[in-house]
C-alpha positions in Angstrom: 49.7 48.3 239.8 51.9 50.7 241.6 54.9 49.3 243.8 55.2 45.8 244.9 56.5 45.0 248.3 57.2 42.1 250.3 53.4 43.2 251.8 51.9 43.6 248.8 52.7 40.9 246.1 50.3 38.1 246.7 47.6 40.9 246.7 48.5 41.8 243.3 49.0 38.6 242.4 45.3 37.4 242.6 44.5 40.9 241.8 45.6 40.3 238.4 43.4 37.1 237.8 41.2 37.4 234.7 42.9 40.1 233.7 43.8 39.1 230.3 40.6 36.7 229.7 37.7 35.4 231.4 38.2 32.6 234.2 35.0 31.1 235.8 34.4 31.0 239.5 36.1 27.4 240.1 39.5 28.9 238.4 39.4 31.8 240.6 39.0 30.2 243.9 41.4 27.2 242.9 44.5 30.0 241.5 43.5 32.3 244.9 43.4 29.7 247.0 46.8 28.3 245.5 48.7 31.6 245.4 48.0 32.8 248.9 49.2 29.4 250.4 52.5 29.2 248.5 53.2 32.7 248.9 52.7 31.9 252.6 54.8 29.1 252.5 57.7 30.8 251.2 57.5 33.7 253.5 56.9 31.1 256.3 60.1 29.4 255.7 62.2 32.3 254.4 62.7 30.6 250.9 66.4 31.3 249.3 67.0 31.6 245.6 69.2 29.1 246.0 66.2 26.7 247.4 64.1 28.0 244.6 66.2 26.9 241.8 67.0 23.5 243.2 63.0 22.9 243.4 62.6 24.1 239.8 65.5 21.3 238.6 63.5 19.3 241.2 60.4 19.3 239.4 61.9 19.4 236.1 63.7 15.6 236.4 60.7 14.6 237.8 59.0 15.1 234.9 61.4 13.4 232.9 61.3 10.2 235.0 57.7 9.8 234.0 57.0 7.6 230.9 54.0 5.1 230.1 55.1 2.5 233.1 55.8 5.6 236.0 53.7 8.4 236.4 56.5 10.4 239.2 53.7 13.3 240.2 51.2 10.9 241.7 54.1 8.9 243.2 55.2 12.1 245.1 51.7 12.9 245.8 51.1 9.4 247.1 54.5 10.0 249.6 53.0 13.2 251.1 49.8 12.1 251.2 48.1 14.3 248.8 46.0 11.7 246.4 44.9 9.8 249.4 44.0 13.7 250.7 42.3 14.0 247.3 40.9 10.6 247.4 38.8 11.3 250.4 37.7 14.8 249.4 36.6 13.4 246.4 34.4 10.0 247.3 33.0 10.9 250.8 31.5 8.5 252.1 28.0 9.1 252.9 26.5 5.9 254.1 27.2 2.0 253.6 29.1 1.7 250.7 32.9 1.0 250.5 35.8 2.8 251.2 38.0 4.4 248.4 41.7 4.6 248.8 44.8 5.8 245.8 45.1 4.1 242.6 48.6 4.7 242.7 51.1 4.9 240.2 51.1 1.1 238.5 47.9 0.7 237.2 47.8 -0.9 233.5 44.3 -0.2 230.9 42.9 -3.2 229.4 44.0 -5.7 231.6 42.7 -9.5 230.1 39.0 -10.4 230.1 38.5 -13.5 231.9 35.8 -15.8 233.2 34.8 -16.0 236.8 37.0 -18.0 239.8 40.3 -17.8 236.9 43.4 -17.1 237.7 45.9 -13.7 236.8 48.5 -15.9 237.2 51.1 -16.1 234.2 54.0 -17.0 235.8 54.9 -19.3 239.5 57.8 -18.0 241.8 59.1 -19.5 244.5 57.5 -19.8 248.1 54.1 -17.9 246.4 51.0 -19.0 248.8 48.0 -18.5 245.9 44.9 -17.3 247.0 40.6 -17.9 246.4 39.2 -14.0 246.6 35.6 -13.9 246.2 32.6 -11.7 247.4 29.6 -9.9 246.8 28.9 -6.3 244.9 25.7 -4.7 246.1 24.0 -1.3 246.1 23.6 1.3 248.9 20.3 -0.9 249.9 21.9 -4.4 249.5 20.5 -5.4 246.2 23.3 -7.6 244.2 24.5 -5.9 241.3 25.1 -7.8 238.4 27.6 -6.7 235.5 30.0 -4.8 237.7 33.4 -5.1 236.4 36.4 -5.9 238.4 39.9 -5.0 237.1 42.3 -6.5 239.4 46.1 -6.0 239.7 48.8 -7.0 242.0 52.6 -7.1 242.9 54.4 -10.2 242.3 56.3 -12.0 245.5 59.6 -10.3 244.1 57.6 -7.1 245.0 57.6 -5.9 241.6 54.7 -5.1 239.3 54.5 -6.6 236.1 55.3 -3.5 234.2 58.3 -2.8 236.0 59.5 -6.0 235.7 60.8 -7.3 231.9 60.9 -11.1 233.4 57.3 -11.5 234.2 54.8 -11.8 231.2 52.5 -9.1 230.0 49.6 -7.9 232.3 50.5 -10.8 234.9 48.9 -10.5 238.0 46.3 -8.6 235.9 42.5 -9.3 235.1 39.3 -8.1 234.6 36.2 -9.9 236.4 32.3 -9.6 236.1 29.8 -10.3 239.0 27.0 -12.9 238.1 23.3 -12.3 238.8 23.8 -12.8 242.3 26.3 -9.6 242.4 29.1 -12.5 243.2 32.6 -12.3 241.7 35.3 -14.6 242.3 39.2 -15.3 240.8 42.3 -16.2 241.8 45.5 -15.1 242.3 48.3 -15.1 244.8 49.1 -13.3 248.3 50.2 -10.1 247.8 53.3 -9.0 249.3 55.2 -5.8 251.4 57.0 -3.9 248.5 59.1 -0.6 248.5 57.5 1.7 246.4 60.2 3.3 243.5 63.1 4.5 246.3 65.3 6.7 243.0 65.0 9.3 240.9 62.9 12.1 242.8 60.6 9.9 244.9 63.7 8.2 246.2 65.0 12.0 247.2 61.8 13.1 248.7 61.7 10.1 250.7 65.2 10.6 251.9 64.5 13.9 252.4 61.6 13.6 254.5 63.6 10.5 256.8 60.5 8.0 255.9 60.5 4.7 254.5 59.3 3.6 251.3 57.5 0.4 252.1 53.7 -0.6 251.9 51.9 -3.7 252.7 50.8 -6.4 251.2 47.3 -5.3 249.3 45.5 -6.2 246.4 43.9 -3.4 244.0 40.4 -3.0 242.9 38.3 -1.0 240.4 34.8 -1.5 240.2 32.6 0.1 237.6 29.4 0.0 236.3 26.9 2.2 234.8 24.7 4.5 237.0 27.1 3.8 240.0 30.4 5.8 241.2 33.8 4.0 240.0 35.2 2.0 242.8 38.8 2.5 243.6 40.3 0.7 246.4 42.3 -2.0 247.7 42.2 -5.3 250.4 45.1 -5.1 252.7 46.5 -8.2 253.9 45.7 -8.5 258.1 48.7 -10.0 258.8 50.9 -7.7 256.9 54.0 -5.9 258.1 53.8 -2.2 257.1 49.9 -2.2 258.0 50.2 0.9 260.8 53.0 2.7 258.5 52.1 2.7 255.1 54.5 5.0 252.9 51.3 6.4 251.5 48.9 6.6 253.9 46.3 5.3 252.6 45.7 2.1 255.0 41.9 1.8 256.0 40.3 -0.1 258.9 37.3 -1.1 256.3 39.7 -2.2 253.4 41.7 -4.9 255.7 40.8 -8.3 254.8 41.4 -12.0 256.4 43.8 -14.2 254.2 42.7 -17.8 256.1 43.3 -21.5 255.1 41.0 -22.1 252.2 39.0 -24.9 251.8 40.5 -28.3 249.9 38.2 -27.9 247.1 39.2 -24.4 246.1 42.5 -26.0 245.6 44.3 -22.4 246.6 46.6 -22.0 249.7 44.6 -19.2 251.1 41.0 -17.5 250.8 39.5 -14.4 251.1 36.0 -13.2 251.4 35.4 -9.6 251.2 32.6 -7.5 249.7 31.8 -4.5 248.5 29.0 -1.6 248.6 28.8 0.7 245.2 27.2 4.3 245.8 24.9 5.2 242.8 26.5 7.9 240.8 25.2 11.6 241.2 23.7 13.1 238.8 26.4 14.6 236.8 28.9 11.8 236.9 26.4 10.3 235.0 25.8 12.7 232.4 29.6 12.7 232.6 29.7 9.4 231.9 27.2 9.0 228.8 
């Protein structure tokens, strides 16, 4: 290996990949690619030991902060931007169909089944404006699409998620929705609100670290699945929202910003909104993936 040097060591480094065991092509290139930019990165800023160790305890009470209701690692991704980064590398969009953005770090498995235009709502607060949100689910070439699933999930008005709240019930705010022959899904719900996202523990220090706020706007999440077609993940952002132009996490889109309007008496909601969405089929191997 002979002598390392400051010129030397990320050379080595990668030079030692495989070494001990086989590693295919995509583990190469992800561990070279890796080790050349953080080496970089510490030479750039002239890391201290000091520095070093305080990231390692960093990192280490970040992962003790996570448990089944906060997942801190995509939370810090989310505040520097990487899963909305990752988001986009991932589901390029290639034609008509919707717009991903981050799940984020309060989504909840096995929300309730229930039946079209019914409500998530468990539990009233005070000044909440309820909302009609319906639309259409179609392919690439505009044919409805029936069975697509919707799991939906919001913040209450208090700004809080259900699982980070012990005063709201279990999975309110929370629901799972399929489209109709006509590719048309409806429910109900309420208007969701600006929130800070989780200000302590690490996030709060990264945050404060990096001088940003913590607040996003008022959005409503979406998954979409169904077979032969590329999972949905995205969200409707409330137009009138404050936070639209700086959200904490970046992942505001101009597609994914919908109109919250005066609904119609016989919906018997405050508000309505119409907004549809465009599924890409699934390539190949996600769906050999998925069977």
């Amino acid at each position: 290996m002979g002598k390392v040097t400051l010129e030397n060591i990320t050379d080595i480094v990668i030079g030692s990949l495989g070494q001990n065991g086989e590693i295919d092509t995509r583990q190469r290139e992800i561990m070279t690619s890796l080790i050349r930019h953080l080496h970089g990165f510490v030479k750039d800023v002239r890391l201290q030991h000091h520095e070093f160790l305080a990231a390692c305890d960093y990192l280490a009470r970040a992962g003790q902060t996570c448990d089944d209701k906060r997942q801190e690692f995509i939370l810090l991704g989310d505040i520097v931007g990487v899963e909305v980064l990752v988001d986009m590398l991932t589901n390029v969009v290639g034609g008509s169909e919707s717009e991903s953005t981050v799940l984020g770090p309060f989504y909840r498995g096995n929300p309730p089944v229930l039946p079209k235009g019914a409500s998530t709502v468990q539990k009233d607060f005070d000044g909440q404006e309820s909302v009609y949100f319906e639309g259409h689910v179609r392919d690439a070439e505009g044919n409805p699409l029936q069975g697509v699933i919707l799991d939906v999930w919001e913040d209450a008005p208090n700004g809080l998620y259900e699982n980070h709240d012990p005063d709201q019930p279990d999975y309110n705010l929370r629901g799972r929705f399929e489209t109709d022959e006509n590719g048309h899904y409806a429910f109900r719900a309420i208007r969701p609100v600006p929130y800070p996202i989780p200000s302590d523990e690490t996030a709060g220090e990264l945050l404060r670290y990096m001088g940003h706020h913590p607040n996003r706007p008022g959005h409503m999440h979406f998954m979409i699945a169904r077979d032969g077609y590329r999972t949905l993940i995205s969200q409707i952002y409330d137009s009138s929202s404050k936070w639209l132009d700086n959200d904490s996490v970046f992942a505001v889109k101009d597609s994914l910003v919908g109109e919250f309007v005066p609904a119609p008496e016989e919906l018997g909601t405050d508000l309505y909104v119409k907004f549809d969405f465009v599924l890409a089929r699934a390539a190949a191997e996600e769906a050999i993936a998925a069977e």
